[in-house]
C-alpha positions in Angstrom: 0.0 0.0 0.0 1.4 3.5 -1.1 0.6 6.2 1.1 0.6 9.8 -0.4 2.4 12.4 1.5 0.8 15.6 -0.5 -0.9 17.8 2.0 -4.0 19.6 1.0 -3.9 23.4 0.1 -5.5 24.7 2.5 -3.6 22.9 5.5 -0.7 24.9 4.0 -2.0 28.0 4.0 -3.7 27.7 7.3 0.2 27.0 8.7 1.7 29.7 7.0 -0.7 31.8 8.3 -0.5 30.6 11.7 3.1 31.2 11.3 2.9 34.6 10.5 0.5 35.6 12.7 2.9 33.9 15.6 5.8 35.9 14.4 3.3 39.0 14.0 2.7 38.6 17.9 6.1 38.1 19.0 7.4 41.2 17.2 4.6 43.4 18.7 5.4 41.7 22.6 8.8 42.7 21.8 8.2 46.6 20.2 6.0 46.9 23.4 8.2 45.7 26.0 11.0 47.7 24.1 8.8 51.0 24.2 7.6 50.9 28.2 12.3 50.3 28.9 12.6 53.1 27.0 11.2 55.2 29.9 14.1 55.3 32.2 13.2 54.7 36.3 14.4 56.1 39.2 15.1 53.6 42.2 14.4 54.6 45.3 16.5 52.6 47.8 18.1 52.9 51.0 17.5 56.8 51.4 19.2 57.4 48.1 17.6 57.9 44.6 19.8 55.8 42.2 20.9 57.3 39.3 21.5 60.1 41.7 21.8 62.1 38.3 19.6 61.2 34.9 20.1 63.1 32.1 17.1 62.5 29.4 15.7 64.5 26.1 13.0 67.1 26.1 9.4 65.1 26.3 10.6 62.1 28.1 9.0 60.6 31.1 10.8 59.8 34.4 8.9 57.4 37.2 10.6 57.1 40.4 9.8 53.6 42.1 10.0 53.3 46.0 11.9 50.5 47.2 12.4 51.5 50.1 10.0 50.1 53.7 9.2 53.5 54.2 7.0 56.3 52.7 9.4 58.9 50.5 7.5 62.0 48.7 9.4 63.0 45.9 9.3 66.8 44.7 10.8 69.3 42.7 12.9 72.0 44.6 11.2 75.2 42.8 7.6 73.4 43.7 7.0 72.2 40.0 5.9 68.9 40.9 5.6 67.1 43.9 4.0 63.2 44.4 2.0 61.7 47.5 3.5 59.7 50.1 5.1 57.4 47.9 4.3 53.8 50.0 6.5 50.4 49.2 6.7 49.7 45.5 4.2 53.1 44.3 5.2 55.0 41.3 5.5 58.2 40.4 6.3 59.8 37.3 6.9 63.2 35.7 7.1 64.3 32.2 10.1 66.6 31.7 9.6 69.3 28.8 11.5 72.1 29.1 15.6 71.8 28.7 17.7 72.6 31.8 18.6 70.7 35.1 16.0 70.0 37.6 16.7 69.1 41.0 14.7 67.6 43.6 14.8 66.1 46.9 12.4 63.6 49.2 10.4 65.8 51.5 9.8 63.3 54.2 14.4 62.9 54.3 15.9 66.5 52.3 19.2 64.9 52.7 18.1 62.7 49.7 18.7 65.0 46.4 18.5 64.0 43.1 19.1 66.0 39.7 17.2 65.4 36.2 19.4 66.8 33.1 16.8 67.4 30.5 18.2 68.2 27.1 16.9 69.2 23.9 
């Protein structure tokens, strides 16, 4: 008995497409997860903010992540921005515009100080 190994048309096409579509996904995972690293973070970790300095373009985002045990409120030193209480794993972020160097400090501990370089 001879057995034919020829698939049918459409079982093809239903792979390829399933193929494509499978490499369509993992593309668009990967462009995402790309996108959201692109917005750099600010840890918040044993009284210190780490990087203690950031320097970033005109536009970008910044979030500041408490690692810390303890509440930390993170604000701007010429009152442009200021967060809540910032508990255990909260985020914060700011959207910096306008080129220059902003510094900022926690107001709960003002020894912690922290400076974002924003260029154009």
């Amino acid at each position: 008995m001879t057995q034919s190994y020829a698939r049918p048309i459409g079982a093809c096409r239903a792979r390829i497409c399933f193929a494509l579509l499978l490499a369509m996904a993992v593309f668009l995972s990967a462009a995402r997860g790309h996108a959201l690293a692109a917005d750099p973070e600010i840890k918040i970790s044993n009284f210190t903010f780490d990087p203690p300095v950031l320097t970033v373009k005109a536009g970008t985002t910044v979030t500041w992540v408490n690692s810390d045990d303890i509440p930390h409120l993170v604000a701007e030193k010429d009152g442009k921005f200021r967060s809540s209480a910032l508990d255990t794993d909260e985020k914060f972020s700011q959207t910096f515009k306008t080129p220059g160097t902003v510094e900022y400090f926690c107001v709960i501990h003002p020894h912690m100080t922290g400076k974002i370089v924003v260029e154009p």
